[in-house]
N, C-alpha and C positions, 0 to 999 in steps of 0.2 A: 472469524470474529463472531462473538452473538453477545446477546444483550439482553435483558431480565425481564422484556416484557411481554405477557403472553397473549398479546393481542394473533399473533400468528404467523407462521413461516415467514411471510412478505412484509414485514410490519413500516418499512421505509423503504418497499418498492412501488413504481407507478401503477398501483391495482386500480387507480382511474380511464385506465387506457383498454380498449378491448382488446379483446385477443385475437380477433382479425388484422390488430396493430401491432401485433406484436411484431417482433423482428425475426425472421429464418435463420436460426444460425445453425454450423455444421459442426464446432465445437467451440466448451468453454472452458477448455482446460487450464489455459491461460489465468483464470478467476482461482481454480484450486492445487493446480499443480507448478505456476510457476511465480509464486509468490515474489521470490528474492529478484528471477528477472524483471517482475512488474516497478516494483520498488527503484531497479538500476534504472529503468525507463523514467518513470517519473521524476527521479531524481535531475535524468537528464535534461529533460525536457523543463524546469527547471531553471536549470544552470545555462542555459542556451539556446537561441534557435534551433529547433528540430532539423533533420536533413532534410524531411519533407516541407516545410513551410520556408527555409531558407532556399529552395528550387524557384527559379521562374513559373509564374501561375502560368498551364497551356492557357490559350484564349479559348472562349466559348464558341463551338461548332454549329449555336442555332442562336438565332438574332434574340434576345429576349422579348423584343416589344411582336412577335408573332404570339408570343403567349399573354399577354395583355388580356386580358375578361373585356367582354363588350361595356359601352357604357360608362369607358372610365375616360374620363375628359380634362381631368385638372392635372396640371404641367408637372408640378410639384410631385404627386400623388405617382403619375406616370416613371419621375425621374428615380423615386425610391422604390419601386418594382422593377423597375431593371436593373438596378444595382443589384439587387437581393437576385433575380435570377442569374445576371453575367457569374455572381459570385456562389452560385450556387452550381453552375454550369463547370466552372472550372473544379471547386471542391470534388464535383462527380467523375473527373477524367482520372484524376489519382486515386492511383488501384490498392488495395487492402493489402496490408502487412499479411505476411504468412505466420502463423506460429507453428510450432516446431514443440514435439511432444520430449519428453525424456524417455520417454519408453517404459517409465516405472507400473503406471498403470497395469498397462499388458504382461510385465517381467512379478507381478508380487500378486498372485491370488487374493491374499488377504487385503491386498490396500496398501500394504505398509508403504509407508513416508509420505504419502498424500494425506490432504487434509481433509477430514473427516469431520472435525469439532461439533459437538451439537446431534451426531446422531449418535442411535442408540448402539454401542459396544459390547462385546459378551466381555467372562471377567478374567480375560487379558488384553482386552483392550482391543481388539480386533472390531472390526466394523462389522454391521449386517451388512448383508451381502445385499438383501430386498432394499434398504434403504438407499444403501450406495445407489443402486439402479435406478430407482428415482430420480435421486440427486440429477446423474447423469443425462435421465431425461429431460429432468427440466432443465438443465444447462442445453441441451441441443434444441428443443423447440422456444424456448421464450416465453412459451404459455404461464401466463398469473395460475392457471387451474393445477399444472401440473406444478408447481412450486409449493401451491396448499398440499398438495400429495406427500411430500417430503417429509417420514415417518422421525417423528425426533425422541430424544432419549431423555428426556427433561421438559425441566420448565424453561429455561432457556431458550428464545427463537433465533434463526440465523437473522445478520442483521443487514439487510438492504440485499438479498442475494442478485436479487434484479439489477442494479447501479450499472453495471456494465451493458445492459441492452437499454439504458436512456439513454437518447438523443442531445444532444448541444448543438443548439443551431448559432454557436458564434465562429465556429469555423471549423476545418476538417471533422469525419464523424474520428471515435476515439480506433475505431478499428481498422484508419489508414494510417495510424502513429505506428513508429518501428521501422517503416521501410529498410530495406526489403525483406525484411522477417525477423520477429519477435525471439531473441535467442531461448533455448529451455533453462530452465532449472535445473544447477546441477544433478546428476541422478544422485539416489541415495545413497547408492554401493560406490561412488566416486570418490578420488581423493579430495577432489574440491569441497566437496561436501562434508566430510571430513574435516577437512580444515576449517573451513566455516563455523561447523559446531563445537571445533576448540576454541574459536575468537569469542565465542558466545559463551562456554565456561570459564574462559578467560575473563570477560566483562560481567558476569556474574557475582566474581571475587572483589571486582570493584566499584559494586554500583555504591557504595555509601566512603569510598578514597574521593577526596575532592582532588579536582584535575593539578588545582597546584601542587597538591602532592606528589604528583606522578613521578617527579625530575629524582626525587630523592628516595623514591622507596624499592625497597629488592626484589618487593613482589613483583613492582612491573617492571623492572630489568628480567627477572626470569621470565614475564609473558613476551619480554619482545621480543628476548631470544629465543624462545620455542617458536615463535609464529613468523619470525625470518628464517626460521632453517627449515619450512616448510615450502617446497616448488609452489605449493599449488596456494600459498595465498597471496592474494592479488591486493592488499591494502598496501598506502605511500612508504618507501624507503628514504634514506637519504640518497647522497650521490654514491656511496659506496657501496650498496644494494643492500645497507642493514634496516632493521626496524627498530628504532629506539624508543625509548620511553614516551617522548612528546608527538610522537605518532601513533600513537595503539589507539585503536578504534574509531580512527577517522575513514570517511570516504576516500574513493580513489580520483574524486573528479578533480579540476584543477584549482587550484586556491585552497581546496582543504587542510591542507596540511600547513597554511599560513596560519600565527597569529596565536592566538590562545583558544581554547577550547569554547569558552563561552562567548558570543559575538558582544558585543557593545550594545547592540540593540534590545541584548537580554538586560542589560545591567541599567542603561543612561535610562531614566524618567521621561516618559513622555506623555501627550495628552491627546485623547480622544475628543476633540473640540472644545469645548471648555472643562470637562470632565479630566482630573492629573490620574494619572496611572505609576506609580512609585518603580514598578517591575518586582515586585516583590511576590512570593507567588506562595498557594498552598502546595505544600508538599508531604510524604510521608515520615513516620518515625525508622529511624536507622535500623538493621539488624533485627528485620526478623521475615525472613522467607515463607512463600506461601507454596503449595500445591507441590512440596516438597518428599510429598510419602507418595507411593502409587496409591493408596485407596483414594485420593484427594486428587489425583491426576487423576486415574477414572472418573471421577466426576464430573470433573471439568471437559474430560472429550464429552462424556455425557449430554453434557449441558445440564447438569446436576448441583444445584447450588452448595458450597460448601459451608457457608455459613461462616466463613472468612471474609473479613474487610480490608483494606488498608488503612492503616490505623494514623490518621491524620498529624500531623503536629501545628498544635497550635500556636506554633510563633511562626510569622511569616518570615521569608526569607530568599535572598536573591539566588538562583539559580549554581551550582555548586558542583554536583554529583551527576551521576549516572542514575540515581534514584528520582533526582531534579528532574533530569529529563524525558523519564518515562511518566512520572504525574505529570508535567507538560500536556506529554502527547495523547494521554489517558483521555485527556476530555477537551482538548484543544478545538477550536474551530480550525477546517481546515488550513484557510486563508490568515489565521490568527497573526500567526508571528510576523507574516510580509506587510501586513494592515499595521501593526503596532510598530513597526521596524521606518512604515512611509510617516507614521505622524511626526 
């Protein structure tokens, strides 16, 4: 991901924290190479209790109120310091997810199929080798210094590359999620992967078909039928093990494949306290593709602005397309949809 502004590599990382705070990691491959499994994870996590958090907490191995500071005497004050250590005790006994490489790294000299975006490319698109190693650097120590290091190829800065070594102190840190190991991303020479990138030129063809279209049109008869005769794709079937029309491009988790494509919560009006929210939302104009020549895709790994926008439409309107929901996601607050879904 990167973003247009060139205050500097870290531009929404915690460059408040020293680097004596910073965190020892041994890899962050996980951040550039397993994109799609990050996504199944968070999806999960989600839609469900995690395996970890749905476990019995072990109990705490040392009393909390031995750690107690001198001097602290009020009941009250005492009772909310041991809650915060008992729970903090236990958080520390559940051991960190493993992750699990693809191997692409090691298997592709040039980089290919890792993501690169934002450093500087020769002109086929091949990554520098000296930046890559940066990069790498700074994914293994944590250091805010070694992240300023990080040689770019534009104006464009990576955006948050740090997010993953902040802390949340609401509960597990993020790197005992997965238990017992973070699966890879598919490699790139796989069928899986393969597959994947036809569901994606597949949903390419249909970002501007509204979903109610889908039942009646041949295009997407012919996408379901290419991506059911395919072993390796893993999206819902019916009982009969096909993929039909009112299933293309849905998740695998359970309830997905219920209902219609846009939830209710996108469509029904709701209010943010006394403030109405209609659900009507900005989106783009139909039919017309961007970074669609490679000089314009070099760019973009660049980090090279192309002086392309998304060309707004000015009539608002409720939620429709696969155009819909990429402007959505484009500038959503994370929490957006769950927050507007509880009013």
């Amino acid at each position: 991901m990167t973003d247009k502004s060139p205050q500097g590599n870290t531009a929404s990382s915690p460059e408040n924290h020293p680097e004596k705070n910073q965190p020892k990691i041994t890899s962050r491959r996980a951040f550039i190479g397993k994109v799609g499994a990050a996504a199944g994870a968070a999806a999960a996590a989600l839609a469900g209790p995690s395996a970890v958090s749905a476990r019995p907490a072990p109990r705490p191995s040392q009393d909390s109120r031995n750690l107690l500071p001198d001097g602290v005497t009020d009941q009250r004050i005492i009772e909310a310091f041991e809650l915060r250590v008992d729970e903090a005790i236990r958080d520390a006994l559940v051991p960190p997810a493993r992750n699990i490489s693809n191997g692409d790294t090691a298997r592709y000299h040039d980089k290919g199929g890792t993501y690169t975006k934002a450093l500087p490319h020769d002109a086929f698109g091949r990554v520098d080798h000296a930046a890559f190693r940066a990069l790498e650097t700074a994914l293994t120590t944590g250091k805010f210094s070694d992240f300023e290091k990080i040689p770019l190829g534009g104006t464009h800065t990576l955006n948050g590359p740090q997010g993953g070594l902040a802390f949340d102190l609401e509960r597990l840190d993020s790197s005992q999620f997965g238990q017992p190991e973070v699966p890879p991303a598919p490699a790139t020479a796989s069928d899986q992967n393969a597959t994947e990138l036809l569901e994606h030129y597949w949903a390419s063809l249909f970002r501007d078909v509204a979903f109610t279209d889908y039942a009646s049109s041949p295009l997407a008869a012919a996408a379901a039928a290419e991506l059911g005769s395919q072993p390796t794709y893993f999206g819902p079937r019916n009982a009969a093990g096909q993929v039909t029309p009112d299933l293309l491009f849905r998740g695998a988790f359970a309830g997905e494949s219920l209902g219609p494509y846009v939830s209710q919560f996108f469509l029904i009006p709701a209010a943010l306290g006394a403030q109405p929210m209609s659900q009507q939302m900005i989106t783009y104009f139909p039919n017309i593709d961007y970074g669609a020549d490679f000089a314009s895709w070099l760019d973009i790994q660049n980090g090279v602005s192309t002086g392309h926008h998304n060309q707004v439409d000015p009539q608002l309107r409720h939620m429709r397309n696969g155009r819909d929901l990429a402007a959505f996601t484009h500038v959503d607050v994370l929490y957006q949809a769950y927050f507007t879904a509880s009013s």
